[in-house]
C-alpha positions as a Markdown table, in Angstrom:
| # | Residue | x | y | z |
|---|---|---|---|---|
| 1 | Unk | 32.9 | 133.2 | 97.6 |
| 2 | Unk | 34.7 | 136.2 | 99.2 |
| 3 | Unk | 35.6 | 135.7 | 102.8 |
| 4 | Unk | 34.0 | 138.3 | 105.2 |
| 5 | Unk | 37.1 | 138.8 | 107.1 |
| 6 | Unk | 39.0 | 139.9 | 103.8 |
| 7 | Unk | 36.4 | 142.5 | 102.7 |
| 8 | Unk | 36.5 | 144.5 | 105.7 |
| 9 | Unk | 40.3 | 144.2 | 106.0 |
| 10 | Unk | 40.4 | 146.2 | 102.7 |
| 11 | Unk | 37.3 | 148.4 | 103.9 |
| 12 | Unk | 39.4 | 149.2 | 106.8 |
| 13 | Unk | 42.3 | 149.6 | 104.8 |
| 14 | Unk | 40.6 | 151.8 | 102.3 |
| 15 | Unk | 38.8 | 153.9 | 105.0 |
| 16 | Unk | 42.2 | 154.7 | 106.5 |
| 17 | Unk | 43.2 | 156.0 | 103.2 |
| 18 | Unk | 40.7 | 158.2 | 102.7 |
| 19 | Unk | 41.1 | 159.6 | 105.6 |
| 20 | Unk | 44.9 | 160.0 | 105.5 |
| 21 | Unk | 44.1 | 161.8 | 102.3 |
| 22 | Unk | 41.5 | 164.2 | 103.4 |
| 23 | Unk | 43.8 | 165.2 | 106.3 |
| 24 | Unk | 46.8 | 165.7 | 104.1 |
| 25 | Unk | 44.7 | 167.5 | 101.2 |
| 26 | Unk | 42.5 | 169.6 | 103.8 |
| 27 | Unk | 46.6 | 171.1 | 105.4 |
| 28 | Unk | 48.5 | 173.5 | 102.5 |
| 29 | Unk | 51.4 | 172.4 | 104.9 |
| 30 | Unk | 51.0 | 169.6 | 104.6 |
| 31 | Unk | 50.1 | 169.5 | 100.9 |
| 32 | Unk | 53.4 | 171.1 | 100.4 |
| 33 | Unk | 55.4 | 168.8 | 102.0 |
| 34 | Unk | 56.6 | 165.3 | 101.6 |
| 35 | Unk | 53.2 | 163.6 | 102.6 |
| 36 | Unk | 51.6 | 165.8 | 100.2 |
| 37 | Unk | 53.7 | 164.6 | 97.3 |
| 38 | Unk | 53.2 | 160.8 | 98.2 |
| 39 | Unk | 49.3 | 161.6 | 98.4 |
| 40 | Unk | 49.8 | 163.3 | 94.5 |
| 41 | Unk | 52.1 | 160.6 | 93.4 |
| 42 | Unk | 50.0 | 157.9 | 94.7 |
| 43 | Unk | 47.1 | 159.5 | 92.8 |
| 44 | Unk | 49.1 | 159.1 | 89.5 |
| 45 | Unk | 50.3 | 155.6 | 90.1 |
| 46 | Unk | 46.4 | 154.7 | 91.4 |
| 47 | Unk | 45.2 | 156.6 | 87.5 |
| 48 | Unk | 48.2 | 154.8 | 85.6 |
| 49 | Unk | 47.4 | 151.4 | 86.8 |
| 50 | Unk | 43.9 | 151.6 | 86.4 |
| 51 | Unk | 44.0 | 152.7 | 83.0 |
| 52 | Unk | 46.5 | 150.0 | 82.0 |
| 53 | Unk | 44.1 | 147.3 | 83.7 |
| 54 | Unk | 41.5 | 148.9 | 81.6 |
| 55 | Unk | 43.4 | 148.8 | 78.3 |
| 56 | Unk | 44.5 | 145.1 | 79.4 |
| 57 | Unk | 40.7 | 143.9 | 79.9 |
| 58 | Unk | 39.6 | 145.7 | 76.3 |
| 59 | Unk | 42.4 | 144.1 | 74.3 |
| 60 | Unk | 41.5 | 140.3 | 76.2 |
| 61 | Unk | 37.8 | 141.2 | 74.9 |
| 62 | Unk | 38.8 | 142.2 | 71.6 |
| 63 | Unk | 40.9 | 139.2 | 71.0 |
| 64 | Unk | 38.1 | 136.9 | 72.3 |
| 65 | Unk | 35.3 | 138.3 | 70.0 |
| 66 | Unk | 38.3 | 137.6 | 67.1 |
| 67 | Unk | 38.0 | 134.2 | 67.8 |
């Protein structure tokens, strides 16, 4: 069971986030500058680890309908 406490410390976390990403993308000065490029390059690394969890969780089903 998932504590209460720990879901809306990573709603909150999340929230904050978004937020901090609407405010950078919504600013082309800010865009332009360095929060902008941690906002783009933690979009990649958000993308490149989601895809490799997906990859990780087909190959895990593939093997177990193998055995």
């Amino acid at each position: 069971m998932t504590n209460p406490r720990t879901t809306a410390l990573w709603a909150a976390a999340a929230l904050a986030l978004v937020l901090l990403v609407v405010l950078v993308s919504s600013s082309d000065t800010l865009w332009t500058s360095w929060p902008g490029a941690a906002v783009r390059f933690g979009g990649v690394a958000a993308v490149a680890v989601g895809l490799y969890t997906l990859a990780g969780r087909w190959d895990r089903r593939a093997r177990s309908e193998r055995a």
